[in-house]
C-alpha positions as CSV (number, residue, x, y, z in Angstrom):
1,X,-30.2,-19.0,30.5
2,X,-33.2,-18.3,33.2
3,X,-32.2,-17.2,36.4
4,X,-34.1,-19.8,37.9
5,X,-32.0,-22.6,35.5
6,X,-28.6,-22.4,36.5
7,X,-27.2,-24.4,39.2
8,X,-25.3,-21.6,41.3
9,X,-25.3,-18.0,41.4
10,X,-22.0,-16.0,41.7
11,X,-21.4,-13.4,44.8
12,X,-20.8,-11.0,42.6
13,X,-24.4,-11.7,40.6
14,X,-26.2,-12.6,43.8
15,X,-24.8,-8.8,45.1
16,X,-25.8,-6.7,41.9
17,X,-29.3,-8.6,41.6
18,X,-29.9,-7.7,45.4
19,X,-28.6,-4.1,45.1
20,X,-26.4,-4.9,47.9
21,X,-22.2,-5.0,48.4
22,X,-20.7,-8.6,47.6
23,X,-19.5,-8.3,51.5
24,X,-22.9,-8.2,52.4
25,X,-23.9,-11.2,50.6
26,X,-21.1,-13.0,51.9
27,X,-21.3,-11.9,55.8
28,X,-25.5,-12.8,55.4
29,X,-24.4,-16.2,54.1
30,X,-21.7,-16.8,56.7
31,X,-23.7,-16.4,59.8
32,X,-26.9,-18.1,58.4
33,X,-28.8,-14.6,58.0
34,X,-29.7,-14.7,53.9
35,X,-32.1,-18.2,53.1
36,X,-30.4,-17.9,49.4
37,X,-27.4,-20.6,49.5
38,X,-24.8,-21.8,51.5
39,X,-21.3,-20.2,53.3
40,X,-18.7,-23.4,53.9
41,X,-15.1,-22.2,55.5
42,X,-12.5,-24.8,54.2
43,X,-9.0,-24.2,56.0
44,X,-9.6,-20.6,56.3
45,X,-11.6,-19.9,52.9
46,X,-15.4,-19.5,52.3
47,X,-17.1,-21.3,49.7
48,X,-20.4,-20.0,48.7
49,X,-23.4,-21.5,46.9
50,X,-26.4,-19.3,46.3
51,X,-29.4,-20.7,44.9
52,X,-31.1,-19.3,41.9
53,X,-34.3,-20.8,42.8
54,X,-34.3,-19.6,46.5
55,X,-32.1,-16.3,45.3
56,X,-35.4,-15.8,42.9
57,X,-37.7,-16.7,45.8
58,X,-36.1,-14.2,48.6
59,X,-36.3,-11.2,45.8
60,X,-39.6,-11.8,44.7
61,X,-38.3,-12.5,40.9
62,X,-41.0,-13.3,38.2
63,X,-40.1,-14.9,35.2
64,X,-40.6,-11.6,33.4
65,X,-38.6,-10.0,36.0
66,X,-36.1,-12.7,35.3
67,X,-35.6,-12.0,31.7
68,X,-34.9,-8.0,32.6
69,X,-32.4,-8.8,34.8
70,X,-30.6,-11.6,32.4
71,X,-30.9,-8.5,29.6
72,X,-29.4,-5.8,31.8
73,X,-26.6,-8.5,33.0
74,X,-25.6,-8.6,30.0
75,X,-25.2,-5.3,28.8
């Protein structure tokens, strides 16, 4: 499935599509500083919900860039 067709992205996904640590995804979602999703703390747990679309957007992903990265995901 496109990157740009699924309804949320994982921290772990968003993290190894950026290049970047899952920490860094999460801390850059928590204080408003990454325009790719959400950070909600519930009792003392974060939620996330990162955007494929605005994900997509924020990297610069083409649809042909999209289907290299859905191959080497998962290989």
């Amino acid at each position: 499935m496109p990157l740009t067709n699924r309804k949320n992205i994982s921290v772990k996904e968003a993290a190894e599509i950026m290049g970047k640590s899952q920490q860094f995804v999460r801390v850059g979602l928590q204080r408003q500083l990454l325009p790719i999703g959400t950070a909600v703390k519930l009792s003392s747990k974060w939620t996330y919900h990162i955007s494929p679309k605005l994900l997509a957007e924020y990297m610069g992903i083409t649809e042909g860039d999209n289907q290299c990265l859905l191959k080497r995901q998962a290989v």
